[in-house]
Structures are given as structure tokens and as C-alpha cells.
ROKEDREN-101792 format. One line per field, with one value per residue (C-alpha): x, y, z; residue number from 1. Coordinates in steps of 0.5 Angstrom, whole numbers, plus 500, padded with zeros to 3 digits. Layout:
BEGIN
px <- X,...
py <- Y,...
pz <- Z,...
num <- NUM,...
***
This chain:
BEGIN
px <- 641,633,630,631,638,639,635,639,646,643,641,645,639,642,646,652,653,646,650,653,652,658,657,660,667,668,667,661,655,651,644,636,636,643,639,632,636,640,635,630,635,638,645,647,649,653,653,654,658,660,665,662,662,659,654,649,650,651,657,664,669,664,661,664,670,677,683,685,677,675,678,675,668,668,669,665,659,662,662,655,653,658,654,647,648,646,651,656,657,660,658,662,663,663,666,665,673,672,679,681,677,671,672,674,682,682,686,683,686,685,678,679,679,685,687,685,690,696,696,700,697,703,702,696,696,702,696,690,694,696,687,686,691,687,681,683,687,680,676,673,673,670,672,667,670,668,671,667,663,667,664,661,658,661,655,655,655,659,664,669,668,670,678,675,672,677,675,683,685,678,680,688,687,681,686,691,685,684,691,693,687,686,694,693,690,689,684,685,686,691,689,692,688,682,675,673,667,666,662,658,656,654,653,651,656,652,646,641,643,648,643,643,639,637,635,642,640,645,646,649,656,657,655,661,666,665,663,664,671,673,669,672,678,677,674,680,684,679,675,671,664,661,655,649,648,642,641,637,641,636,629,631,633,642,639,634,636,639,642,647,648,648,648,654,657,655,656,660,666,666,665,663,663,659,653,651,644,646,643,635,636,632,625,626,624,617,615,615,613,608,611,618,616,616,622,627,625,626,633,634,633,636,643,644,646,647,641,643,638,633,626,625,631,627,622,626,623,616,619,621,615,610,615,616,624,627,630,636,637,637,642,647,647,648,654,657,657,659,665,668,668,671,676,676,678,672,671,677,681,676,679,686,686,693,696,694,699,703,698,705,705,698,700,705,701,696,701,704,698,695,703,702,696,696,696,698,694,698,704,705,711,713,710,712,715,716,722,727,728,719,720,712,706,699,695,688,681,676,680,687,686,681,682,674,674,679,676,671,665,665,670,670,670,677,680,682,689,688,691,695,693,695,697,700,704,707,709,712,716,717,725,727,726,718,713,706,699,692,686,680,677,669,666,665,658,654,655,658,664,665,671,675,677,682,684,686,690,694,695,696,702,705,710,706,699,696,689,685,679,674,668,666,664,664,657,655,650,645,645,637,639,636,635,641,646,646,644,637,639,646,647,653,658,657,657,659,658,653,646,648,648,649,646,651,659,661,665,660,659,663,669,669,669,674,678,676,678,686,688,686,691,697,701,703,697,696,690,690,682,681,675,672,669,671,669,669,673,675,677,683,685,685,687,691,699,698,693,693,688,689,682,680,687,685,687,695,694,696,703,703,701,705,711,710,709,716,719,721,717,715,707,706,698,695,688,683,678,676,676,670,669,662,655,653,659,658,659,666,670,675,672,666,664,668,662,663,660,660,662,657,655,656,661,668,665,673,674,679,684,683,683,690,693,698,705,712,717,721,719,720,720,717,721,718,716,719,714,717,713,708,712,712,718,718,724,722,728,728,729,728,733,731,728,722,716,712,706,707,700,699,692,688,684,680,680,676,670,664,661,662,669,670,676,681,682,686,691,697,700,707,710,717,722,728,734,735,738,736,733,729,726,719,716,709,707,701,699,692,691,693,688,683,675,673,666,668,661,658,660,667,668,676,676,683,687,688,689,693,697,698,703,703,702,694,688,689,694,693,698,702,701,705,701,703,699,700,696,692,692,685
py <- 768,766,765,758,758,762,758,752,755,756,747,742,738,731,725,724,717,717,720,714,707,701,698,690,692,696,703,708,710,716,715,718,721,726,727,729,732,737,738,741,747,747,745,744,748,743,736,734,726,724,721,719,712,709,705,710,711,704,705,701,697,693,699,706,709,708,712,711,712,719,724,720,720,727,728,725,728,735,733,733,739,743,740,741,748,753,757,752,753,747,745,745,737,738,733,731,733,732,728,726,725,722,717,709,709,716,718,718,722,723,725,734,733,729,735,739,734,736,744,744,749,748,741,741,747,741,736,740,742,735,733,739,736,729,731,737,730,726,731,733,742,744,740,740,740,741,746,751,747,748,741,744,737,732,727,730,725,729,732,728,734,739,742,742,746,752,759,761,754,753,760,757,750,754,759,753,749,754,757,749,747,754,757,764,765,772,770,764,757,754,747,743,747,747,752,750,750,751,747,749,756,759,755,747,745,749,744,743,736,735,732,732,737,741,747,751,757,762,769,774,776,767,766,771,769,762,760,766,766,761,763,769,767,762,768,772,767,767,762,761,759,757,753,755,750,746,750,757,762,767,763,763,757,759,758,763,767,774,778,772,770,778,783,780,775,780,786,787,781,783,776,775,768,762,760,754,751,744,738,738,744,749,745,745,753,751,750,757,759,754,751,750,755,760,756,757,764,766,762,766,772,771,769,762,762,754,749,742,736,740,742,749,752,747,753,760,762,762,765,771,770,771,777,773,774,780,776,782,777,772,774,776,769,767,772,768,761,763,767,761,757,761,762,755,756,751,755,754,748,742,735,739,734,734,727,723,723,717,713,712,720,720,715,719,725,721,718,725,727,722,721,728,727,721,724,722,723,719,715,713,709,710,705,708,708,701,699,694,689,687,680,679,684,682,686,686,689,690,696,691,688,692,698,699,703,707,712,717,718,720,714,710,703,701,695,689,690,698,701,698,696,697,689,690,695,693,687,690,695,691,688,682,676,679,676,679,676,678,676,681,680,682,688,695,695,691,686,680,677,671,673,677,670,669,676,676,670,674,680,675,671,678,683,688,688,693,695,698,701,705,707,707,712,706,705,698,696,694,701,705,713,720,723,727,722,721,714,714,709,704,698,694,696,704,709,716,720,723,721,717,722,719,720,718,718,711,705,699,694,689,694,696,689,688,694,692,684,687,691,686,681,688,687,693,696,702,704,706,710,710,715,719,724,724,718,718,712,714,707,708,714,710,703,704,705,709,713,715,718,717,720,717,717,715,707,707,710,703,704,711,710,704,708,711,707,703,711,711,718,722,723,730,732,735,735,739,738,737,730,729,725,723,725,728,733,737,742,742,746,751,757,758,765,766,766,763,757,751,744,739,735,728,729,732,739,739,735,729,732,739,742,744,738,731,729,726,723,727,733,741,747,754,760,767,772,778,783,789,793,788,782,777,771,765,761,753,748,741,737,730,725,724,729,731,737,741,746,753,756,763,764,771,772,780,783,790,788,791,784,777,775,768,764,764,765,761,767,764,758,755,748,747,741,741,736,734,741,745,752,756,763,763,770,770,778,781,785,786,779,775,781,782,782,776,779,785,786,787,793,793,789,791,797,801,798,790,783,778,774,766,761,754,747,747,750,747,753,753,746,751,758,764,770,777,782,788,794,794,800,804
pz <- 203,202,210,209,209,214,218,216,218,225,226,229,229,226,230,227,226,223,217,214,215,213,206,205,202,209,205,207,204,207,208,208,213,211,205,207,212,207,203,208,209,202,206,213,219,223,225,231,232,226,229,236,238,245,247,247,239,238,234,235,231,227,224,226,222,224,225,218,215,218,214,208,212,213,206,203,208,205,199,199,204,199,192,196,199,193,195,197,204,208,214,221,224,232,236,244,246,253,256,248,241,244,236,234,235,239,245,251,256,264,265,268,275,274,270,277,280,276,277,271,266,262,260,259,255,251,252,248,243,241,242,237,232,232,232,225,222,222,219,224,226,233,239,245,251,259,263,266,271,279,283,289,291,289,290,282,276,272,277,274,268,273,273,281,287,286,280,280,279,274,270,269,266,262,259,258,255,250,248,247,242,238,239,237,231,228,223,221,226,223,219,226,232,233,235,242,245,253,258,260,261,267,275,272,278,283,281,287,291,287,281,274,271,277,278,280,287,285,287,283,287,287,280,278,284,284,277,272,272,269,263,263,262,257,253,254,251,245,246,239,242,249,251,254,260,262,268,270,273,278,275,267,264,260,253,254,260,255,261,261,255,252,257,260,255,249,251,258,256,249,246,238,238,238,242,243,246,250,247,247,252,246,246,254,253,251,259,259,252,250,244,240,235,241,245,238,238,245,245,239,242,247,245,243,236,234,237,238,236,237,234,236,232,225,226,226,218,222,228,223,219,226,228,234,233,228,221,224,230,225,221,226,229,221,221,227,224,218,221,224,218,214,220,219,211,210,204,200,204,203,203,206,213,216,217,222,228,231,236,240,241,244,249,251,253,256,261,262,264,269,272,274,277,282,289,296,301,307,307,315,316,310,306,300,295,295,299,297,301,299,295,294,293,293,288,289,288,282,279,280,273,269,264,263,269,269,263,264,262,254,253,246,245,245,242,246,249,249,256,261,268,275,275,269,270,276,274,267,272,279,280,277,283,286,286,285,286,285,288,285,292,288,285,284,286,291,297,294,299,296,293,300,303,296,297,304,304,298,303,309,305,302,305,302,300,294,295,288,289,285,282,274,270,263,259,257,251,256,259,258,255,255,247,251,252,259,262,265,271,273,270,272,276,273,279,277,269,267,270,275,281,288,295,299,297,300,295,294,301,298,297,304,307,303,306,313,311,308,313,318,317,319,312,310,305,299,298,291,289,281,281,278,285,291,296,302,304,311,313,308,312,318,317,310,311,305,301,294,289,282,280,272,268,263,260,261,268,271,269,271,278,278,277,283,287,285,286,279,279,285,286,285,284,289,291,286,291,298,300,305,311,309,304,311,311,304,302,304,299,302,300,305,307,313,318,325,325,329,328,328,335,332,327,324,320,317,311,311,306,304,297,295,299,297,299,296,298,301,305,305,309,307,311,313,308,304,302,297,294,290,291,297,296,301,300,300,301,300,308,305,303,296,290,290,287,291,289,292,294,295,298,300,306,305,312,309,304,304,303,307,306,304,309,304,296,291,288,285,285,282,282,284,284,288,291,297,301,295,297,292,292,290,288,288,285,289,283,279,276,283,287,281,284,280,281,278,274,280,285,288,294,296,300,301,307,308,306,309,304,307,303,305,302,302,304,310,311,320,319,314,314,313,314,312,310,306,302,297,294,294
num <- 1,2,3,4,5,6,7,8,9,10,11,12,13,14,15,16,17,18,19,20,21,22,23,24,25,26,27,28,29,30,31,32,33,34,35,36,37,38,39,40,41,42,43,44,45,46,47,48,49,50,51,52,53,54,55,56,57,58,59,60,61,62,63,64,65,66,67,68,69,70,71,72,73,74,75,76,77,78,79,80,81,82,83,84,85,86,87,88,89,90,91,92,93,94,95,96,97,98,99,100,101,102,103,104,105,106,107,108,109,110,111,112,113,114,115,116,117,118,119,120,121,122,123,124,125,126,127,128,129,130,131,132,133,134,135,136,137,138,139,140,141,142,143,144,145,146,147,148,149,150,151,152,153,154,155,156,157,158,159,160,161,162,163,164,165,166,167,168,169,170,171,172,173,174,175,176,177,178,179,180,181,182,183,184,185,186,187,188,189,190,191,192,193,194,195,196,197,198,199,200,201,202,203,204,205,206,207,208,209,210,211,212,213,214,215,216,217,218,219,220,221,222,223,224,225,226,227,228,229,230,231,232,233,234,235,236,237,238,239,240,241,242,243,244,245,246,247,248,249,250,251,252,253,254,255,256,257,258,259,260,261,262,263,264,265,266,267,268,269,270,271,272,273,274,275,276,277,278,279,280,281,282,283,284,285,286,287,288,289,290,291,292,293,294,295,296,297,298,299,300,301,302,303,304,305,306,307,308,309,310,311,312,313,314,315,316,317,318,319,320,321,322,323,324,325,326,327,328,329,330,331,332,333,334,335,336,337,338,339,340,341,342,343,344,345,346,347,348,349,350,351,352,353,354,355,356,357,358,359,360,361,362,363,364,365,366,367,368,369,370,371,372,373,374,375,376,377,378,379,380,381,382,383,384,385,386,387,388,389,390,391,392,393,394,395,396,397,398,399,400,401,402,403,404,405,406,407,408,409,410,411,412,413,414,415,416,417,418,419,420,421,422,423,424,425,426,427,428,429,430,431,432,433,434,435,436,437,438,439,440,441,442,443,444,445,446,447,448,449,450,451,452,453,454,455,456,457,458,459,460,461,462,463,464,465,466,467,468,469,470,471,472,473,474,475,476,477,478,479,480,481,482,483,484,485,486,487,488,489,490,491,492,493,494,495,496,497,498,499,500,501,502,503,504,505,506,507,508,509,510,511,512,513,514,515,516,517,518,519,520,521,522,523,524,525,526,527,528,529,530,531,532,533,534,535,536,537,538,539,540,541,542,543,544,545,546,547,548,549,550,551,552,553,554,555,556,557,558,559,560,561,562,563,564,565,566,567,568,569,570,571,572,573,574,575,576,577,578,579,580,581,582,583,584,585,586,587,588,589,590,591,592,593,594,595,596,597,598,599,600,601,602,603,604,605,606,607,608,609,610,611,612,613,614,615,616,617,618,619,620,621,622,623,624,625,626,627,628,629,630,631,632,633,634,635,636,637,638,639,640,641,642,643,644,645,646,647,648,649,650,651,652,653,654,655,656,657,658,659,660,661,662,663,664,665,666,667,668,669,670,671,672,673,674,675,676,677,678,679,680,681,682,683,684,685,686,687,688,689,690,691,692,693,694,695,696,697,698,699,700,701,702,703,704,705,706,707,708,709,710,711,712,713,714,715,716,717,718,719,720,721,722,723,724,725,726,727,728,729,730
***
């Protein structure tokens, strides 16, 4: 391959859907962009998108390719890549898979701290593999995905990517991630799994007051222990790329920090796949370098194998040329590329899609999903499940009757008709004879009480008034962007995503006069919070019968919580973060340091709802421990009147280190169902993987003698705990 060439495998400069363009019988064309692209590499490396459609893209209905028109378009792009390359190398089509196909006619499943909330692996090991089959059905070959960052402050845009505050709960959903969508491939990925590539890599969650992009201060021991293991194990479980992150670790930004991206990823976890630069992160190396000729050999250098969108990787035959960079170097990231589209089978496997899989499937497994993740924070006086004897509901709210906002970020236009609301799914599922109203009562954002008084009236004159609050993560057309893709500023009732990071984490004004205004009248209210962070909402807390969290689940989410609270299914999520009290509070995540510092003077330092918490509808004992050898047992019985789930969470506590200890850490975690009076033995093994150090990179922190083991409901453990400690082994 002559130097061009190989530089050309290394560019994903191209948005995708600039590739094509609709013509008047309603086929596709490929444009001059494609071409004048193809033609300066003699091929093309990757290209980003083909099949993304949003406001940022401009792609909908009217000019997009639908499900049935995907595979075509991507093969008649191949076509040309294959017909263009002098040596017919195909090129791979990488597509935004953040909570579903981010494409016309995809599946949109629940954002990932809905995923968080279920603290089921196993299913969304089952949900991924399904998302992987859609995208590989389309023609598209690598699945972008969101799984790395650990939301340590909610005020965040993208904490709604996040899997939550926890590493151990992060590095399990991440294996799953990668095991459902990729399977296990020997050699070759099968033509329905799917490459992953792993956002972001490494701390982007740790960004500086919780703004996008910031600076990230992290230390060596909590960039391994909070927000490496997750990577650790998505490249255990062989996850085929990662992406470098937006932000520095220990002053030097990720796409040119080489300790990160060599030295460890590299050389001491063994990783020989992909590496990725985040969109235009590149280009951004040459506030350091001086120009992007130097910015893409630095990123080269450095570790980042494919660039994205950016102009600094366009120059790498002049960066070998100038001796900046070692053709070496070059050729070694050439290799990896190559490697996975063989693994691919793109050499020999062209216009070899699968079948498209039916739409009733995805909608299956995005309901699943989102049931599984509502949680109940409170329930006084047994508010719910809706009882019996209840004849009218008033359902009320700006997220009542509305299917916009209850998908994240990265979310497709939808068709008219797609998904179903809360208000709809209460009345497809509520007993014959109830009569349920609605009153929107106003809207997510600002201060317009205009529409309260209606509302109030709805709940004064029902026996149980249903109150759906939230933010948004939706884009509009009217919405400014950045080159990346993330809004610039909030338009319309949009308070969460990528690029809208809040100073302070209450509903808008109106939404808290309508609060006020409801749970005023004394009918029995459930507040219900679809959301993509956790607001701080403790009005709900104190004055609401109920509480419960449904985070983004996605467009068929309103059945899924309406069957919850009708009790046809039970709420079974637990929180995967913790809730605070207000802005002023953070960081409230559980696993501090455990100093001992002292409360604030004017204002509860203890989050609202701790990480690990949510209820059912029925209640369950843990009895005491039993240690032997290198298992500890508790039994759980069901005390309550009616079937129910609980989560077992086994938590550590190091009482011997030779550095600062934290309160407590995740080790373990098992989801149990009982009936009514059913006990069961849970056994939870107290062996390397639960006590493994995840900063094990660094110098060990476990000294021979102690830990003390704690079994209880929620990090919370003090309302719950069941301490024993046991020996580790020296």
C-alpha cells in the first residue's frame, strides 16, 4: 500500500449522510462529496453515519433511508469504495448505537441509566444482541455505544449515558454490553453480532462542575478504581475498539495521552484493537502541537488509530514525510483496521445483509427494558399498587400524554403514532368502568401556571391523581449545534443530552407550582419522574403518596410503568445512582473516601435516596450471615402478602489499606423473586473477582487481615446492614 492508502484506512472524515441524497423515484444517488472524498484516498477508511438521522443531521422521513431502504444504501456506498480502492478494500460503516440504532425505523431502546436501574445483566446482554442484529440487518458493521463514563455529578448532560455512579455495576452492564452485541467470536463476528466501540475512554464522567467537555481532575488510584474498571472489563470480554475521550487525564488530553492509550490500554491489559479519537478531538491536539499536521501525528503517536471528522489525520503522509511520525506507527494502526474488516468478512461477504427482524421483536425488547427499570422510591400508605376500589384517575403533567420526551438523547425521528404514553397506557390497561382524565397542567420548562387551576381541579374531583414530571433530552430543527453534534445552547422544553449541563438540578418553576398545587387538594398523589439525571425533587418526597423514577425508557415506556402501577408487574429497579437533596449537596455518590467529615450546618449532607435503593410491593427480611471458607450465605424471605423482587447487594468495607479507604464498595449483586413466605438461600463467593483491587495497576491496597462484608438492600446499609468480617488472604 502506497502512503496514501494507508493513510486513507486510518480517516473517518466524512459525515455520512452527505454520502447520498433521495432522488424523484424515491431511490438514492451518491453525491460529490463521496466521490472527491474516495478519490483523495483512493478508498475510504470508515464512514461515520450513513444511517444517522436527527435534527442535527437533518435527515428524516422525507430524505432518509428507511428500514427497508438501508441495506441497499450501503451497498451501493460499498459498491463504489470497493470499485474506487486499487486494491478493493471495503470500507467499515460505523453507526451511533447508544440505547438502539440511532437510524429511520430503529429501535429505540432506554437511555443507560435506565439500563443502571435494572441491575440485570442478563437481559441486557439479550437487548444488545437484538440492537446488533438490527444494526448488521441494515448494512451497517460497527455499533458505537456509551458505556464507560460513571456519572459522579449528575448536573451533567450526558449522565443519561452513563450505566451509573458505581464502577462494579458499570464493568457488569459492560461485559453484558459487549458479549450481547459482539457474542463470542474466535476470528470471525458472525454476519448478525456486531464490533463495539466503548465510550468513552478514560474519567469524561469525572468532568470538572459537571460541564461538557471540561477538564476532568483526576488522580492515578480514582482513574483506576472508579472509572477504568469498566473499561477493564468490556476489553476482557473483547471488546473490538474503544474511544479515546474528550477529556485529559493528568493535564494531557485522551486522543494524545500515550501512557493512556498505549502504556496501559496497549501494553499492560494486552488490547489489540481499535482506537478511536472522539469526534473532532484530533484537531483539538493542536493547542498544544501548533498545527493539525502535528495534532494527527501526536494522536497517531500516541494511540488513536481511526480519526473522526477531523482534518489533522487528512496529513499523516506529511507526518511521515516531516518524520514526525514513523510509517511503522502508521502501519501498525493500518493492521488493526484492516484486521476487523476481515474479521467482518467484508472482503468476501459483500451485499450478504441478514434479514431485517421483525419491528414487534424490538418493541419487545425495549418494553422489557424499561419495565424492568422503574423504580419505587416511596410508597406511604400503600399508595400503590392502584388499588380496586379507585373509579377515576387524573393523569396530569407535561410528561402525561407525550412520547417526545421519553427517549434520550441520540434518538431518531419517529413516525406519528410510535410509542406509547403514560396516559395511554393507563387507559389501554385500567379496569373497565374507571375513568381517567387529563390535564397537562404546563410545561417542562419555565413558569407558565396558566394551565395548573384545570389540573387541580382534575385531581380535587378524582380518587387518585397520577403526576408525570420530568425533563427532556429531545432535539428540534430550531436547535444551533456544534461540528460534534452537541446543541450549543436549550430550545424548547430541552433540559438534559449532550451540551445542556445544568447549574442546579430542580424541575422547571411551573412544575413545581404544579406539585405544590396537587398534592394541596389531599387526593392520594404518584409522582412519577421521567428524566434522563436525577433531579432533585424533595417536595415529591415529602408531600407525594408515591414516588417513582422511570429515567428515559424509551417510547413505549408509558405502558411499561402503567403496568406498575395498576400491579400487573412488580417495580423491580433499583436506583443506579444516588438522588440528592439539591445541587448544593453534590457529590453525593456512596462511595466516598471514608473521612470523617461532618454534615452541613444548613442542610442534610445524606443524599435523598442512596445508590442501590427501591422498593416492591411487598416486603423482605435478610437473616444473619453464614461464613464458610469463601462464601458468605444469607437467607432472604418474602414477609409480605403478594409476590415480589428484591436485589441482594453484597458491599465491602477494607478496614486494613495502606491507603484511605472508601465507606463502602459494590462487590456483588444477585436479583431474587419470591412469593409470599418464600425463603431462599442467597451465596454470594468472597473470592478473587468480588475482592480484586480494581487499582490493581498501581501498588496493592489490601493488606493480610480484614474486610467487613455488609448484605443489605441499598448502600444505605446502616437501615439494613448485615456486617461480618472475614480474612483476606495475604
Amino acid at each position: 500500500m502506497t502512503l496514501r492508502e494507508k493513510a486513507g484506512q486510518l480517516n473517518q472524515r466524512m459525515y455520512g449522510w452527505n454520502a447520498y441524497r433521495r432522488t424523484p423515484d424515491g431511490g438514492f444517488e451518491l453525491t460529490d462529496a463521496l466521490y472527491a472524498e474516495t478519490d483523495r484516498f483512493e478508498g475510504l477508511g470508515a464512514l461515520y453515519g450513513l444511517q444517522r438521522a436527527d435534527a442535527w443531521s437533518g435527515v428524516d422521513h422525507g430524505n432518509g433511508p428507511a428500514a427497508e431502504d438501508a441495506a441497499g444504501l450501503a451497498e451501493l456506498v460499498q459498491r463504489h469504495v470497493v470499485e474506487r480502492s486499487r486494491l478493493g478494500i471495503p470500507a467499515l460503516f460505523v453507526e451511533e448505537v447508544p440505547h438502539g440504532l440511532m437510524a429511520l425505523d430503529g429501535t429505540v431502546l432506554p437511555v443507560n441509566l435506565a439500563v443502571g436501574a435494572t441491575w440485570d445483566p442478563q437481559l441486557y446482554e439479550h437487548v444488545a444482541a437484538f440492537a446488533a442484529s438490527e444494526l448488521r440487518a441494515r448494512g451497517g458493521h460497527v455499533a458505537l455505544v456509551s458505556a464507560l463514563d460513571i456519572a459522579r455529578d449528575p448536573r451533567w448532560g450526558r449522565t443519561e449515558e452513563c450505566f451509573g455512579e458505581d464502577p462494579y455495576l458499570a464493568a457488569c452492564l459492560t461485559d453484558a454490553l459487549v458479549r450481547g452485541m459482539q457474542g463470542d467470536p474466535e476470528e470471525y463476528f458472525d454476519t448478525d453480532r456486531a464490533p463495539v466501540v466503548l465510550k468513552h475512554f478514560a474519567g469524561q464522567g469525572a468532568t470538572v462542575g459537571g460541564r461538557n467537555s471540561a477538564e476532568s481532575e483526576l488522580g492515578l488510584r480514582e482513574l483506576h478504581e472508579i472509572h477504568l474498571p469498566a473499561a477493564r472489563a468490556g476489553i476482557r470480554a473483547g471488546a473490538a475498539a474503544v474511544m479515546a475521550a474528550y477529556n485529559e487525564v493528568d493535564g494531557m488530553p485522551c486522543s494524545g495521552n500515550r501512557a493512556l492509550l498505549t502504556g496501559l490500554l496497549r501494553e499492560r491489559w494486552g488490547f489489540d484493537g481499535i482506537v478511536m479519537a472522539d469526534g473532532l478531538a484530533v484537531d483539538r491536539l493542536a493547542r498544544i502541537t501548533g498545527d493539525k499536521v502535528s495534532a494527527g501525528a501526536l494522536a497517531l503517536n500516541s494511540g488513536v488509530d481511526l480519526s473522526l471528522w477531523d482534518e489533522g489525520f487528512t496529513h499523516l503522509e506529511e507526518a511521515v514525510e516531516r518524520g514526525l511520525v514513523g510509517e511503522e506507527t502508521l502501519d501498525a494502526a493500518v493492521a488493526r483496521v484492516l484486521r476487523l474488516k476481515f474479521r467482518l468478512g467484508l472482503f468476501d461477504r459483500q451485499g450478504t445483509a441478514p434479514a431485517l427482524r421483525p419491528a414487534d421483536r424490538g418493541r419487545s425488547a425495549s418494553t422489557s427494558l424499561a419495565g424492568a427499570a422503574v423504580t419505587l422510591l416511596h410508597n406511604d400508605g400503600d399508595v400503590l399498587p392502584i388499588a380496586a376500589n379507585v373509579s377515576r384517575i387524573a393523569v396530569l403533567g407535561p410528561q402525561a400524554a407525550t412520547v417526545a420526551h421519553q427517549s434520550g438523547d441520540y434518538t431518531a425521528p419517529q413516525r406519528p403514532g410510535t410509542g406509547t404514553s403514560l396516559l395511554d397506557g393507563l387507559r389501554r390497561l385500567a379496569p373497565p368502568g374507571v375513568d381517567i382524565r387529563h390535564a397537562r397542567g404546563c410545561a417542562l420548562t419555565g413558569d407558565d401556571v396558566s394551565g395548573v387551576p384545570e389540573a387541580v381541579a382534575a385531581a380535587a374531583a378524582s380518587d387518585l391523581a397520577v403526576l408525570v414530571l420530568g425533563g427532556s433530552s429531545a432535539r428540534t430543527p430550531d436547535t444551533d449545534f456544534a461540528a460534534n453534534g452537541a446543541a450549543l445552547g436549550a430550545v424548547s422544553e430541552m433540559t438534559c443530552g449532550e451540551g445542556v449541563d445544568l447549574a442546579a438540578l430542580r424541575l422547571g418553576k411551573a412544575q413545581h407550582a404544579l406539585l405544590d398545587a396537587v398534592t394541596a387538594t389531599g387526593t392520594p398523589t404518584a409522582v412519577v419522574l421521567i428524566q434522563g439525571r436525577p433531579h432533585a425533587v424533595p417536595e415529591a418526597a415529602d408531600r407525594a403518596g408515591a414516588l417513582l423514577t422511570a429515567w428515559y425508557p424509551g417510547p413505549w415506556g408509558g405502558e411499561a410503568i402503567a403496568e406498575v402501577l395498576l400491579g400487573r408487574t412488580e417495580p423491580t429497579g433499583r436506583l443506579p445512582v444516588s438522588v440528592p437533596r439539591s445541587a448544593a449537596q453534590l457529590p453525593v455518590y456512596y462511595n466516598h473516601k471514608d473521612t470523617e467529615y461532618g454534615a452541613y450546618v444548613d442542610e442534610d449532607a445524606e443524599p435523598l435516596y442512596p445508590f442501590g435503593h427501591g422498593l416492591t410491593y411487598t416486603t423482605f427480611a435478610y437473616g444473619p450471615p453464614r461464613l464458610y471458607r469463601d462464601t458468605v450465605t444469607v437467607d432472604v424471605t418474602n414477609t409480605g402478602s403478594r409476590y415480589g423482587r428484591t436485589v441482594a447487594q453484597l458491599y465491602i468495607r477494607r478496614l486494613r489499606t495502606t491507603v484511605w479507604p472508601r465507606t463502602l464498595e459494590l462487590r456483588g449483586f444477585q436479583r431474587v423473586g419470591l412469593r409470599p413466605g418464600e425463603r431462599r438461600a442467597v451465596a454470594f463467593r468472597i473470592g478473587t473477582r468480588q475482592l480484586e483491587q480494581v487499582g490493581a495497576d498501581l501498588e496493592t491496597a489490601v493488606l493480610p487481615g480484614t474486610l467487613e462484608i455488609r448484605i443489605a438492600e441499598s448502600s444505605r446499609v446502616a437501615l439494613a446492614a448485615v456486617p461480618v468480617t472475614v480474612n483476606v488472604p495475604g
